[in-house]
N, C-alpha and C positions, 0 to 999 in steps of 0.2 A: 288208615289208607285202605281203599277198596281197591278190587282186584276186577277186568273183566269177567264177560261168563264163558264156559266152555265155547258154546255158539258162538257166542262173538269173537273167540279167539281166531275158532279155526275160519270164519270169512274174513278175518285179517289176512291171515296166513295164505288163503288160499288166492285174495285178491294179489298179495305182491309176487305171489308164484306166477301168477298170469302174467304180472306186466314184465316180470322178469324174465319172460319167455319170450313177450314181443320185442323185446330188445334186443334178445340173442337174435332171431328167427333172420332177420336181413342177413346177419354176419355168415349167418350158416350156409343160407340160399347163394351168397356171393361164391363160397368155397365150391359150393358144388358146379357154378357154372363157369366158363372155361375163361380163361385172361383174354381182353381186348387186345389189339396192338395200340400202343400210346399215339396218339394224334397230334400232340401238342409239340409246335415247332422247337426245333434244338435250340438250345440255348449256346450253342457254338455254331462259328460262319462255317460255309460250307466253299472248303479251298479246293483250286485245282491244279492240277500238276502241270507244270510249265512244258511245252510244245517245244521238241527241240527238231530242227528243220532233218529233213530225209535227206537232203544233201547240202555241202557249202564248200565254199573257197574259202581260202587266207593268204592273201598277196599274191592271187591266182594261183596256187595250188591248193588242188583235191584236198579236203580231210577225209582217209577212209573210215568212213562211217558205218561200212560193213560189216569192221572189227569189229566186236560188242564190247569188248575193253574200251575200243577205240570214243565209240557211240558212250559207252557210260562215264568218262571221261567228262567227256562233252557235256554231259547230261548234270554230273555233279555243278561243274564249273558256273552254266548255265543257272539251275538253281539257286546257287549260292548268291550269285550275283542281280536275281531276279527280285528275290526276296531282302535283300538290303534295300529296298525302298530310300530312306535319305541316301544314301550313297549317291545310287542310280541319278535321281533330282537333282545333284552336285555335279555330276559325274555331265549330263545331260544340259546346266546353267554356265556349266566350267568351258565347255568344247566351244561355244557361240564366242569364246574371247580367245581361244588357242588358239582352236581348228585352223581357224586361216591362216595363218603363217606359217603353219605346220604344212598346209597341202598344198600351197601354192612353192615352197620349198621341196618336196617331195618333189612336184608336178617340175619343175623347172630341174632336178636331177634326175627326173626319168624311174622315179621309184615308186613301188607300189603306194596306192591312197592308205591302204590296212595299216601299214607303219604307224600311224598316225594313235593307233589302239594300242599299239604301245607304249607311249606314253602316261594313258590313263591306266592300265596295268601297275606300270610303274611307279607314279608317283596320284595319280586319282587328280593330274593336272592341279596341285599343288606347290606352287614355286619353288617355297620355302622347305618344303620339307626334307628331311633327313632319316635315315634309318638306322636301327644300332649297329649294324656293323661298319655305320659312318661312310653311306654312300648319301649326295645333294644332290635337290635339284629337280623338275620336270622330270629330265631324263635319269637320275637317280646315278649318277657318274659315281665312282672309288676313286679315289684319290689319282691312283696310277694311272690305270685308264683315265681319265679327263688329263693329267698332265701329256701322256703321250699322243691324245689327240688335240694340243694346242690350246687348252683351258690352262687360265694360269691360277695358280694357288702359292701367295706369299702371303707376308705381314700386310698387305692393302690390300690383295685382292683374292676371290674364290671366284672366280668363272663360270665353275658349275653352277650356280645359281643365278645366272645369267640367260633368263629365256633362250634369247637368241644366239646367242654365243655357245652355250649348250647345244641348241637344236643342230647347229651347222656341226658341230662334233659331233653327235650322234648320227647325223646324216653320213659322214665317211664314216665313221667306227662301220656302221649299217655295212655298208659299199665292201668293206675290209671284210668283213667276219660273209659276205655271201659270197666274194669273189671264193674263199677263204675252203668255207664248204659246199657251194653249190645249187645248197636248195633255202627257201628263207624260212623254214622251218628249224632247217640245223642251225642259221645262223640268228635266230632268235631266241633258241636253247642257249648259243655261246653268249650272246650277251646279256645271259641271266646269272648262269653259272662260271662264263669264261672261256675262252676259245682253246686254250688249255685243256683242262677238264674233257671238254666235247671232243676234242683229237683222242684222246687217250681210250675215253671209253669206245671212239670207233675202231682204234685199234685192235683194243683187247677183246672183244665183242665181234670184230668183224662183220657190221653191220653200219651203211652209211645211211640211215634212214630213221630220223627221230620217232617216228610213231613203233618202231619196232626196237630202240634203244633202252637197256636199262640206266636210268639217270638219274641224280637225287629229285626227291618226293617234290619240292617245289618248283624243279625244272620240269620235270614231266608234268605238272598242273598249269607251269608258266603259259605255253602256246596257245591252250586249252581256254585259260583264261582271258587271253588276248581274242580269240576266237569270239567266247561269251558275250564280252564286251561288243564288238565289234555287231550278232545279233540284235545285242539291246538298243544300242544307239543309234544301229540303222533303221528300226523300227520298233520305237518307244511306245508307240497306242497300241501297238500287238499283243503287246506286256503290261499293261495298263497308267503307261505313263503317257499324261498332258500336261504340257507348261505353254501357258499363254505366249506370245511370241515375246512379247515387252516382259517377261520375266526373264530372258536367258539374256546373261552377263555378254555387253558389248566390248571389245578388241579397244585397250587404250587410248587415246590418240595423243601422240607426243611427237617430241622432237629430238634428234638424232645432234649431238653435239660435239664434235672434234674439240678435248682440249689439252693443250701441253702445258703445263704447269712448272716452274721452276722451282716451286717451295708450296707446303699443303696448303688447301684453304679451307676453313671450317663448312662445312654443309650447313647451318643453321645462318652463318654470312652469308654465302650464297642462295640460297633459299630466301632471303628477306630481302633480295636486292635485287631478286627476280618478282617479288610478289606471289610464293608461296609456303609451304611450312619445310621445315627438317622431315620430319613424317613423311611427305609425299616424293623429296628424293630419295629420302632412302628405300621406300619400297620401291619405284621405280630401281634401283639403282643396287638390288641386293648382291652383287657382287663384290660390294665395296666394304672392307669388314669393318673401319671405324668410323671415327665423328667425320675426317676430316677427308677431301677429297686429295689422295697423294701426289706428290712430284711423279713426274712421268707423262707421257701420251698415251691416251685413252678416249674410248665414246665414253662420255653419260647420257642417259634419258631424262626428259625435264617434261612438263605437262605441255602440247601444244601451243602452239606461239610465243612461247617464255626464251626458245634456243638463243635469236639474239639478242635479247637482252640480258641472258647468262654471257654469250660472246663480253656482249659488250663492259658487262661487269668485269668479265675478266683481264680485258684491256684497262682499264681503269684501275684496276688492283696491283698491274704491273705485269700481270700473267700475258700469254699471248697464247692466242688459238693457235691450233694447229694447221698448218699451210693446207690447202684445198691440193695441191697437185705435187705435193711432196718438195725437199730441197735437192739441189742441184747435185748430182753425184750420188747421192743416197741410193741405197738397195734395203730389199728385204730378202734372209733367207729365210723359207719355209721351212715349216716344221710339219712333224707329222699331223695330221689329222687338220690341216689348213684348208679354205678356199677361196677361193677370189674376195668371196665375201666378207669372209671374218678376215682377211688381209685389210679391203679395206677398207671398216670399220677401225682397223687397230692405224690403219697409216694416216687416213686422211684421201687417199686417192682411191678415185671411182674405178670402178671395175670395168669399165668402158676404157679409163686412161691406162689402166693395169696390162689389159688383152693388148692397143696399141703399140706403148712401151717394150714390150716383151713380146711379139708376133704369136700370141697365142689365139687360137681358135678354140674355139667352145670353154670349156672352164678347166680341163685337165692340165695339172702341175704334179708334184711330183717334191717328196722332202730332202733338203740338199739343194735347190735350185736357187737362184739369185734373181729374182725382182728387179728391177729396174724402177726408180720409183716416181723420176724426172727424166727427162730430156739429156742427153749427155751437153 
């Protein structure tokens, strides 16, 4: 084996000493010159914080916004609700099928349009829905409350889940709890937390003014949140919501049916004898808690054009609708939380023949009172 020469060693040696120095030399020059700032776009979207208005009403009264409590309140509520995205999209597809019933019922008791934000508050304009401590419904009723404002709750029927039989208890519950406190702030609180509750802490407290109330954590966000709402949905592209028009959920169209029943009749019979499914009455009809529709007088809802030919089934079955102008000598006593309306829907008799009958002007009644329900 041979060995290089001295020579030749050290121009080995000496070349990779070189190149091992031009390799270093960039690295060094870099340290000594000073850091760039990085140019290259973030790889995270650039969010911004949600615009909450300098001033606003809620059922025509002031929210004062001056408070900074008040103001961050608002602020959180607002947030929360901005950035649930699907929510909002739901929230915004849902109201195009309530909304109207809701505000033309408002509009015809003389009560603020806001009420209306309520609702979605409450249940996010979901029929069916229920919460755990077993309140149903749109307007999200307790058992007690909806029995005492004229929702019935037996073995056939839950009310509470009842659009519009609901909506018309909510409407007096509404009228009750603002006669009650005064302002629809405090009576917005009470129908969160209970008109109860709300008396007690203005006693103890000595203060009749919700924004200055100590109240549990989701009564004092409750108002707040109705508020939010009421922002988003007034003006959705602000917030950056657009739905094509033809994407927001259209208002059912059905038909209103008086029937008196002497013995149950299966809903999936009826349903096939009108030419539609079991499925489509029941949901129409989620009041009703089993298969079969019960003995007794009651509305159903049926899809458009179907009402007489359900009549007419039921005549045929042996069943008989329920008389258009009531029987002769008959009365209704009112209960609480009644109105002409949900009177009659439950009776059969127009609200027209109702006012007549009973020399009543505008809609006020009164529970304890006697109806007239025919002609003597």
């Amino acid at each position: 084996m041979s060995f290089p020469g001295r020579g030749a060693l050290l121009i080995r040696l000496s070349l990779a000493l070189f190149f091992w120095l031009a390799w270093l030399a960039p690295a060094w020059a870099q340290e000594d010159r000073p850091a760039k700032a990085v140019t290259s776009p973030s790889t995270y979207p650039l969010w911004r914080d949600v615009p909450v208005p300098e001033k606003m009403t809620l059922c025509g009264e002031p929210i004062p916004l001056e408070d900074r409590s008040v103001y961050e309140m608002l602020d959180r509520e607002l947030t929360i609700a901005v950035w649930d995205q699907a929510q909002v999209f739901m929230w915004l597809k849902r109201a195009g099928r309530y909304f109207p019933h809701i505000e033309r019922r408002l509009a015809e008791e003389g009560l603020p349009d806001d009420l209306k934000y309520l609702a979605v508050a409450e249940s996010s304009l979901i029929d069916y829905i229920g919460s755990p401590a077993g309140a149903l419904g749109v307007w999200q009723f307790m058992s007690g409350t909806g029995t005492r404002f004229g929702l019935r709750k037996d073995g056939h029927f839950d009310d509470r889940l009842s659009f519009s039989l609901s909506t018309e208890s909510a409407i007096q519950y509404l009228k009750m709890l603002k006669s009650l406190f005064g302002t629809w702030s405090l009576a917005l609180a009470a129908y969160n937390c209970g008109e109860g509750r709300v008396a007690q802490e203005i006693q103890e407290q000595g203060v009749r003014d919700y924004y200055r109330l100590d109240l549990p954590i989701e009564t004092e966000r409750f108002v707040f949140r109705i508020a939010a709402i009421k922002i988003v949905l007034e003006d959705p592209q602000k917030y950056g919501y657009l739905i094509p028009p033809e994407k927001i959920y259209e208002p059912i169209p059905v038909d209103r049916v008086q029937v008196d029943l002497s013995k149950e009749v299966h809903i999936a019979e009826a349903a096939r004898a009108v030419g539609t499914d079991y499925k489509v009455i029941k949901e129409l009809n989620l009041q009703i808690r089993g298969r079969h529709l019960p003995p007794g007088r009651y509305e159903i809802l049926v899809p458009a054009g179907l009402g007489q030919r359900l009549s007419a089934f039921l005549a045929r079955a042996g069943q008989a609708p329920a008389a258009k102008t009531g029987e002769t000598g008959q009365y209704y006593t009112v209960k609480p939380g009644d109105s002409l309306t949900a009177i009659s829907r439950r009776t059969g008799v127009s609200v027209e023949t109702l006012r007549r009958l009973n020399n009543i002007r505008g809609s006020h009644i009164q529970p304890g009172q006697k109806l007239r329900l025919s002609p003597p």
